[in-house]
VMD Tcl script that draws the C-alpha trace (Angstrom):
set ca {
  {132.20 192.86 22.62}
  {129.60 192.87 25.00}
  {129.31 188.89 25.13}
  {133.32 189.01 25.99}
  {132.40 191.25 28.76}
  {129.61 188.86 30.07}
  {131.70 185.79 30.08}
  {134.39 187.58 31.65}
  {132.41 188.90 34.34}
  {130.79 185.02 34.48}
  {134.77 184.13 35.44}
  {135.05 186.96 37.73}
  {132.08 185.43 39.87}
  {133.24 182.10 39.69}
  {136.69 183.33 40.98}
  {134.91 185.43 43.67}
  {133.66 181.99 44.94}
  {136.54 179.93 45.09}
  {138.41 182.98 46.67}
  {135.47 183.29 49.04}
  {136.09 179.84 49.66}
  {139.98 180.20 50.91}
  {139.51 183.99 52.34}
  {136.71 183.31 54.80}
  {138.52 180.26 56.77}
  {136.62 181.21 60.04}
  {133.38 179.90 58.93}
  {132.02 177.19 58.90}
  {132.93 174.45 55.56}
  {128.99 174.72 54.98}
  {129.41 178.05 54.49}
  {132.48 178.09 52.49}
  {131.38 175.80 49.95}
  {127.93 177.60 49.64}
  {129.95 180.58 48.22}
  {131.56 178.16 45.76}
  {128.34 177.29 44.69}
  {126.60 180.43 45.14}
  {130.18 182.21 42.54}
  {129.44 178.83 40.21}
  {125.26 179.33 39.55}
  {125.99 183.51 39.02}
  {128.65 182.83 36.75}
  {126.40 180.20 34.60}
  {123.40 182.48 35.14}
  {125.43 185.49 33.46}
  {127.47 183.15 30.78}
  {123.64 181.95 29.96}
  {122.53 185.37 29.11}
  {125.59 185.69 26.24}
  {125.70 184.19 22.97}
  {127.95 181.52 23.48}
  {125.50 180.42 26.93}
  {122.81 180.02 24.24}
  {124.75 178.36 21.60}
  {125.96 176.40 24.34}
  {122.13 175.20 24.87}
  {121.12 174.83 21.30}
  {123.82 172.40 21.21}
  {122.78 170.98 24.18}
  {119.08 170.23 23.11}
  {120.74 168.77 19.71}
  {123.14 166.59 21.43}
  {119.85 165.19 23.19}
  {117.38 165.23 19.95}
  {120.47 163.22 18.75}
  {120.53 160.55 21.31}
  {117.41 160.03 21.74}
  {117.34 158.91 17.55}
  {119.93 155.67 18.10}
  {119.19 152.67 18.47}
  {120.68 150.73 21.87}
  {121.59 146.80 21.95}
  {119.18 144.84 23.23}
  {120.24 142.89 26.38}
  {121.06 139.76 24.12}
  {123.36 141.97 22.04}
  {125.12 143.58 24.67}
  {126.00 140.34 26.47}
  {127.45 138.62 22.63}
  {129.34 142.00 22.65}
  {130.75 141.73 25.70}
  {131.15 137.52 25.57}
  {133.53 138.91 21.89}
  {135.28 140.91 23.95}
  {136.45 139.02 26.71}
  {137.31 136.01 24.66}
  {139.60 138.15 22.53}
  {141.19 139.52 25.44}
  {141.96 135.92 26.69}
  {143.16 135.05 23.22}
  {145.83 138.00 22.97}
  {146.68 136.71 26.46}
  {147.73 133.97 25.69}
  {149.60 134.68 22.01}
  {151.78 137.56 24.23}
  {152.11 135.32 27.17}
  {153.48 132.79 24.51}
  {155.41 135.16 22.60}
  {157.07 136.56 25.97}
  {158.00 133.13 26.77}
  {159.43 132.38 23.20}
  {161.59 135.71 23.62}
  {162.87 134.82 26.88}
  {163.70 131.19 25.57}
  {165.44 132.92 22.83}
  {167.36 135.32 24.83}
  {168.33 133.97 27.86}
  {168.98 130.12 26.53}
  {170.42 130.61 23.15}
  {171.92 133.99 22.63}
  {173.10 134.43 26.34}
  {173.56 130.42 27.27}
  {171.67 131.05 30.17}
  {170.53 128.00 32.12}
  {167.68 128.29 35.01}
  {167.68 125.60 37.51}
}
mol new
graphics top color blue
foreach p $ca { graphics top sphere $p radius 0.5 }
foreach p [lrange $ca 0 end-1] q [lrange $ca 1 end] { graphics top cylinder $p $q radius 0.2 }
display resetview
């Protein structure tokens, strides 16, 4: 219960900010978006305190234990990757460009007698 009340209260700041933002018009746009910010960091800084905030980081440092363990192409590898790629993509280019033109053949010549000049 009381972690529902801190994250609601989190979203209660951050609203306080963005209506900051929109209710003080007379100042400056410095000062404006400093309450944004100012509404965002309380919010995090009271969402961090409940136990989603800190299952929230514990995720966070796995995610990034996690990454750090795979293993990245070499430069090599990434360019054969990417040299796969593009030649497919020219490939299936081609067999739809041919394809569209065999369907129009079909459509416009035979079935509708057609005739371009």
């Amino acid at each position: 219960m009381v972690d529902r009340i801190k994250i609601a209260i989190a979203g209660l700041l951050l609203l306080a900010g963005l209506a900051g933002f929109y209710y003080f018009q007379a100042l400056p746009l410095v000062a404006r978006v400093g309450m944004v910010l100012a509404g965002i960091a309380a919010g995090i800084v009271v969402a961090w305190f409940s136990a989603p905030g800190r299952e929230l980081i514990a995720f966070a440092k796995e995610s990034i234990a996690e990454v750090k363990k795979m293993v990245w192409p070499t430069r090599k590898e990434s360019f054969q990757i990417a040299g796969a790629v593009f030649a497919f993509v020219v490939l299936m280019a081609l067999f739809l460009w041919l394809v569209d033109k065999g369907v129009q053949f079909a459509l416009y010549d035979l079935i509708l007698g057609w005739r371009r000049s």
